[in-house]
ChimeraX commands (.cxc) that place a marker at each C-alpha (Angstrom):
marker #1 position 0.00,0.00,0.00 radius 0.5
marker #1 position 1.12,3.39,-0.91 radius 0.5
marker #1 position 1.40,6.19,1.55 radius 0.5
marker #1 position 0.03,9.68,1.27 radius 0.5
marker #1 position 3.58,11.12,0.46 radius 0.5
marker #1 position 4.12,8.85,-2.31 radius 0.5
marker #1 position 0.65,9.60,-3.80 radius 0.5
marker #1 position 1.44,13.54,-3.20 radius 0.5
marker #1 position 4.78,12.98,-4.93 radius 0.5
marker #1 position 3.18,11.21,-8.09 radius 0.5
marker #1 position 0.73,13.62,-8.62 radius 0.5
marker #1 position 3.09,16.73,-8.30 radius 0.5
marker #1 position 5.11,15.01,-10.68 radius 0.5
marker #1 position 2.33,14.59,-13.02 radius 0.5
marker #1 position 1.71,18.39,-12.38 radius 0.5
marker #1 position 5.49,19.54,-13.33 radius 0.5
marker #1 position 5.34,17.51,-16.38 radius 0.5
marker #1 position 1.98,19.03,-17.60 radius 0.5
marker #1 position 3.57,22.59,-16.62 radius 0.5
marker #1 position 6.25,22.11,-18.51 radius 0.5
marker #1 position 4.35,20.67,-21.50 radius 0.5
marker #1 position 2.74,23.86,-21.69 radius 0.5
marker #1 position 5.46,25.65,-21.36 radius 0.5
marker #1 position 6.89,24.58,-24.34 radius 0.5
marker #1 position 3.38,24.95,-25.87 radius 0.5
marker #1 position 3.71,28.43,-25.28 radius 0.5
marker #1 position 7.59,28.64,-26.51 radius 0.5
marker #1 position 6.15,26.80,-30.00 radius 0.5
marker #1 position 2.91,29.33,-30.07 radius 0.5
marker #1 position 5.56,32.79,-29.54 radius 0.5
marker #1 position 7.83,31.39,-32.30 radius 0.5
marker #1 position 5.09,30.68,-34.34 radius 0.5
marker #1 position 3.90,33.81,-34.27 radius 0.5
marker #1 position 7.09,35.45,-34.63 radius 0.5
marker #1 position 7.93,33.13,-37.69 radius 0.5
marker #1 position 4.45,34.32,-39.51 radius 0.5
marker #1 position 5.59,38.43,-38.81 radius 0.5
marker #1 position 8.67,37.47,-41.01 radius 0.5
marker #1 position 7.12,35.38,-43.93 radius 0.5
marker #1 position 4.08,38.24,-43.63 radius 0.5
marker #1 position 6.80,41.11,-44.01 radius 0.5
marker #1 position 8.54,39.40,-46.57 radius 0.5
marker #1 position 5.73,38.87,-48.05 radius 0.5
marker #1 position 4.72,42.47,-48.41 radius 0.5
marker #1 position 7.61,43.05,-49.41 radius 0.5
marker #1 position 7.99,40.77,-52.30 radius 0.5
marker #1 position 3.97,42.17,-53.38 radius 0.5
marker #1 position 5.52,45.96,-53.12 radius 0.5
marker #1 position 8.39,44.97,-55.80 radius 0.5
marker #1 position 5.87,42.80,-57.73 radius 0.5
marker #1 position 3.92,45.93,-58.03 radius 0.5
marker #1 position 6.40,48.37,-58.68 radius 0.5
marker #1 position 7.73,46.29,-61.53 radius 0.5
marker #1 position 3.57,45.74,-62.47 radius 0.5
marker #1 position 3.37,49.21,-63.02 radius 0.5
marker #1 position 6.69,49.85,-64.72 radius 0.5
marker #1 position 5.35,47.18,-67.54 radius 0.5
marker #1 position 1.17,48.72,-67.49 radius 0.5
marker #1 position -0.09,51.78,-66.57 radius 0.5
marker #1 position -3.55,49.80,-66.08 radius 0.5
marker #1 position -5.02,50.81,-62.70 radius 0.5
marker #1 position -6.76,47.65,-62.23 radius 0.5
marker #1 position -4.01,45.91,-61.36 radius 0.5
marker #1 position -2.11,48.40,-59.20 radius 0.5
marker #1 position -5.21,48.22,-57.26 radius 0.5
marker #1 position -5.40,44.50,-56.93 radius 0.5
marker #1 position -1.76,44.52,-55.44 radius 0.5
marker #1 position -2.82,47.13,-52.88 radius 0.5
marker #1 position -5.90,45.28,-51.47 radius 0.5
marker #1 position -4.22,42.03,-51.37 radius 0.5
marker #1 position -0.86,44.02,-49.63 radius 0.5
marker #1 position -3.73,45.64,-47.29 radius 0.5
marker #1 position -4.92,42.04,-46.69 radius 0.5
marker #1 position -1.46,40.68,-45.67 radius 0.5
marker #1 position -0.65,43.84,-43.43 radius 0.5
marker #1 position -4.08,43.31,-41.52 radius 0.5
marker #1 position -3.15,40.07,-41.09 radius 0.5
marker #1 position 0.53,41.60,-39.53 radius 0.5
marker #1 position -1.48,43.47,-37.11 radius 0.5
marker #1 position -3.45,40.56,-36.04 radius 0.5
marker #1 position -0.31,38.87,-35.19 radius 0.5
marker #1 position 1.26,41.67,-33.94 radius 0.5
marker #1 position -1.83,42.35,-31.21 radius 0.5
marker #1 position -1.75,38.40,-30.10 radius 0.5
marker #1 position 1.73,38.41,-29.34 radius 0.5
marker #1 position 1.60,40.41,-26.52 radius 0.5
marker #1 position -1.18,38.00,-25.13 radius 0.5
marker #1 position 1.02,35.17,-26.03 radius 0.5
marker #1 position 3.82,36.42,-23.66 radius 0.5
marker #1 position 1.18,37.20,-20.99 radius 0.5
marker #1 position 0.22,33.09,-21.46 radius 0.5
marker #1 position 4.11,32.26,-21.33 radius 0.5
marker #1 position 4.65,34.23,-18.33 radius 0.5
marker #1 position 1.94,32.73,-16.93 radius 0.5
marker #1 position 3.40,29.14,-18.38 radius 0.5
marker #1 position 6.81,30.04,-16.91 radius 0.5
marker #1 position 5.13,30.69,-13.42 radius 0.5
marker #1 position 2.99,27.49,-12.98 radius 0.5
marker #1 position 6.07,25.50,-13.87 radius 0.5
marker #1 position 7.88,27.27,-11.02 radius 0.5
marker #1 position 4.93,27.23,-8.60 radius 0.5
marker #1 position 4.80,23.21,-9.72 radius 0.5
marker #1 position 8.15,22.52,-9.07 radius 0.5
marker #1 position 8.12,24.27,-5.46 radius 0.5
marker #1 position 5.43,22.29,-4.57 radius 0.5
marker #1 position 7.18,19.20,-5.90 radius 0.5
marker #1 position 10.37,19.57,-4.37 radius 0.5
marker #1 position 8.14,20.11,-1.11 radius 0.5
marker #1 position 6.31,17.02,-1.58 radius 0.5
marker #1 position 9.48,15.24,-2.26 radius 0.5
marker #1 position 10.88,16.83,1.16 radius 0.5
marker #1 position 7.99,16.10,3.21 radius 0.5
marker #1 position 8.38,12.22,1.78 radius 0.5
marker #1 position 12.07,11.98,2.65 radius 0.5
marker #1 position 11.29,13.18,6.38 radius 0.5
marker #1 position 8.27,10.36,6.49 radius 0.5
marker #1 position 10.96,8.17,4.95 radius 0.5
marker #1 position 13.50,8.98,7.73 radius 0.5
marker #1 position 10.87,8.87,10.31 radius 0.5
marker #1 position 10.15,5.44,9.30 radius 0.5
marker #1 position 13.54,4.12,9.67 radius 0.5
marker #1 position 14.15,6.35,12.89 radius 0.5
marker #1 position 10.88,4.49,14.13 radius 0.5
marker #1 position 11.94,0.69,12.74 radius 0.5
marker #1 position 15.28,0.96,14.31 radius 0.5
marker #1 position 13.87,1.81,17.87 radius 0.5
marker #1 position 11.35,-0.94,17.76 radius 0.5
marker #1 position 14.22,-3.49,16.40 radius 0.5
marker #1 position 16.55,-1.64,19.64 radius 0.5
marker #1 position 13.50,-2.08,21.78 radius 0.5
marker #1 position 12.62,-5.56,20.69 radius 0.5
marker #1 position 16.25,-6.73,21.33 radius 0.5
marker #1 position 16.54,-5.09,24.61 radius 0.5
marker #1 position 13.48,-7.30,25.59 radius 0.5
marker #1 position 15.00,-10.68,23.90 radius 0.5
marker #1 position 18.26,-9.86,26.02 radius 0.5
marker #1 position 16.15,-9.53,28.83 radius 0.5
marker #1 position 14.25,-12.43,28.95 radius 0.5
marker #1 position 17.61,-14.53,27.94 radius 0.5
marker #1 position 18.91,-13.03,30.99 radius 0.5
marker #1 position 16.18,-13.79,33.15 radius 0.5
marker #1 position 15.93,-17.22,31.92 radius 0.5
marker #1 position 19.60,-18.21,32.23 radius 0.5
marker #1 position 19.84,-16.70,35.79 radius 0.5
marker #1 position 16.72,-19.27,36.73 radius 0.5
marker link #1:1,2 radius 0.2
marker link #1:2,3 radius 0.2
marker link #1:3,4 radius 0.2
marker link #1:4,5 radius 0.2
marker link #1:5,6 radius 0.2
marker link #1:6,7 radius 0.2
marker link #1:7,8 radius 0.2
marker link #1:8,9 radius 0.2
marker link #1:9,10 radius 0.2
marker link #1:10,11 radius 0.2
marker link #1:11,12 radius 0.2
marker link #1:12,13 radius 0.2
marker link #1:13,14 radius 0.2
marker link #1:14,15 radius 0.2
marker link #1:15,16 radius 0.2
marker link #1:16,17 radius 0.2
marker link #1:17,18 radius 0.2
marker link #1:18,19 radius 0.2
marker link #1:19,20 radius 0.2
marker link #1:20,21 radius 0.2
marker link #1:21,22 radius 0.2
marker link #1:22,23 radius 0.2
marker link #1:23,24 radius 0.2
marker link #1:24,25 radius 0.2
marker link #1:25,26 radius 0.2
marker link #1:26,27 radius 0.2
marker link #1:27,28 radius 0.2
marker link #1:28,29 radius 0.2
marker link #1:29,30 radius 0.2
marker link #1:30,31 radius 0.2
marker link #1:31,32 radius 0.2
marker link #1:32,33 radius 0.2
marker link #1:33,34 radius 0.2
marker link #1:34,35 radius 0.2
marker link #1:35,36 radius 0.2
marker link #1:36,37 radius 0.2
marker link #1:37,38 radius 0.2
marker link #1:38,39 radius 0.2
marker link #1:39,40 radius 0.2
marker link #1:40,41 radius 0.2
marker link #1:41,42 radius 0.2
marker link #1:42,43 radius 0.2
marker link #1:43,44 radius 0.2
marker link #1:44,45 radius 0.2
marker link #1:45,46 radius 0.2
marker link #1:46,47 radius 0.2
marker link #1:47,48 radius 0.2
marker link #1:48,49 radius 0.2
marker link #1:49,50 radius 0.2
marker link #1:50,51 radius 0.2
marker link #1:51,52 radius 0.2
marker link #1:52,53 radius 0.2
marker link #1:53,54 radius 0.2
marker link #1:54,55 radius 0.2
marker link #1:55,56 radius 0.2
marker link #1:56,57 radius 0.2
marker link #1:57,58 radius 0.2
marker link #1:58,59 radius 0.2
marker link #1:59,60 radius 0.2
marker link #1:60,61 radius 0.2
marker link #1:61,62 radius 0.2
marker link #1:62,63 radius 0.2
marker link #1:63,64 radius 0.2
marker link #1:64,65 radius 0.2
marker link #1:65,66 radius 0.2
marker link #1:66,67 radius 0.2
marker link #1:67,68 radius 0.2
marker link #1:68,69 radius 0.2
marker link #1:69,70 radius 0.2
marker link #1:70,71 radius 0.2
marker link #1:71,72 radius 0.2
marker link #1:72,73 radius 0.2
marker link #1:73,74 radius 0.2
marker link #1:74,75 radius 0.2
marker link #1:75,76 radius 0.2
marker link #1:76,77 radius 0.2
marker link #1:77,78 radius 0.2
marker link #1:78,79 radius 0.2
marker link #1:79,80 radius 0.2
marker link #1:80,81 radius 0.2
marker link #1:81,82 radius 0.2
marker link #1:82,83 radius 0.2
marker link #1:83,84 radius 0.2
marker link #1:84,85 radius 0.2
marker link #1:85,86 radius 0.2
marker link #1:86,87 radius 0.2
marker link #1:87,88 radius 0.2
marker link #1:88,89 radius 0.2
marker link #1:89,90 radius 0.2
marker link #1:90,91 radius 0.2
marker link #1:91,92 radius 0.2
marker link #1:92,93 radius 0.2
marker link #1:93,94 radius 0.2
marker link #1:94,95 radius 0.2
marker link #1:95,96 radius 0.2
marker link #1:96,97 radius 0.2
marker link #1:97,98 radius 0.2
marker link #1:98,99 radius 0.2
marker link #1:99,100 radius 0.2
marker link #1:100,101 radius 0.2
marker link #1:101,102 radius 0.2
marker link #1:102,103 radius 0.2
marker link #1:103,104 radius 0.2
marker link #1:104,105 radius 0.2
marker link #1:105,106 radius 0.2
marker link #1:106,107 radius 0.2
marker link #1:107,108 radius 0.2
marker link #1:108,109 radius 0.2
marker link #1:109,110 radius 0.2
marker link #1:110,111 radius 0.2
marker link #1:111,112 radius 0.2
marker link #1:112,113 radius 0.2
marker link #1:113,114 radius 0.2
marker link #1:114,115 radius 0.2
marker link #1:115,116 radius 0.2
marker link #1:116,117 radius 0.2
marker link #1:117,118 radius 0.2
marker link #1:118,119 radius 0.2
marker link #1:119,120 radius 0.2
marker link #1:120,121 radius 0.2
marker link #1:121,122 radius 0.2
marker link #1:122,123 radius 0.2
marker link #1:123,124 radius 0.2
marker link #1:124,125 radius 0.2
marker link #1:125,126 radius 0.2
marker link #1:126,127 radius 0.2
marker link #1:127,128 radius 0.2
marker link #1:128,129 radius 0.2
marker link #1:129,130 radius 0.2
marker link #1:130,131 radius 0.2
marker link #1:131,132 radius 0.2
marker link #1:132,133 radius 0.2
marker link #1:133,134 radius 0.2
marker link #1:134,135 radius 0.2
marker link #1:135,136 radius 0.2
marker link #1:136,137 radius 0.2
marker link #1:137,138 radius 0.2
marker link #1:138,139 radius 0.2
marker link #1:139,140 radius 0.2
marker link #1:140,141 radius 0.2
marker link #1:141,142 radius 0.2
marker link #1:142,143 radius 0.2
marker link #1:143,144 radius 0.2
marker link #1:144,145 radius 0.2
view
């Protein structure tokens, strides 16, 4: 049978482990979205010199036009990114802090079992002392019959 200590230990294992899981969710999810602000500006970029070199060949409006909307498009999309990544370090902070706060209260847990541990041994030794002591005893008293 397992003791309370053990059980507390397992589960603020399992608690670190899921901490840290989202943790590096939360790593993946910044780079992500720091990863998309570079293809997005690149891509801008690439549609400003595809339009600059759209004009250069037509002077047809039409299609000066359809490079702006579709630049507009990917720069709203930029902004998008660009408002969720301050949320996204809020969530990692947040990430970062339940791993800490999980690992306190494992290395507590693992404490508190190590004490029980020693208290355990501390208390098996004294009845082994104790129940040796009485053998002796009783040897004693029955040799001196």
């Amino acid at each position: 049978m397992r003791d309370v200590w053990t059980v507390m230990l397992d589960k603020t294992e399992r608690q670190v482990k899921e901490a840290q899981k989202m943790l590096i969710a939360m790593n993946a999810k910044k780079q992500e979205a720091e990863a998309s602000l570079v293809r997005l500006d690149a891509l801008v970029q690439d549609y400003l010199e595809d339009m600059a070199r759209a004009q250069e060949k037509t002077s047809r409006l039409a299609v000066t036009q359809n490079y702006q909307e579709f630049i507009a498009e990917i720069q709203q999309a930029q902004k998008g990114v660009e408002r969720d990544l301050p949320m996204i370090d809020v969530d990692l902070q947040l990430a970062r802090l339940s791993l800490r706060n999980a690992e306190q209260v494992h290395m507590k847990s693992k404490k508190l079992l190590e004490r029980q541990q020693n208290r355990s041994m501390i208390a098996a030794a004294q009845r082994e002392a104790k129940e040796q002591d009485l053998n002796a005893t009783v040897r004693f008293n029955l040799q001196n019959r």
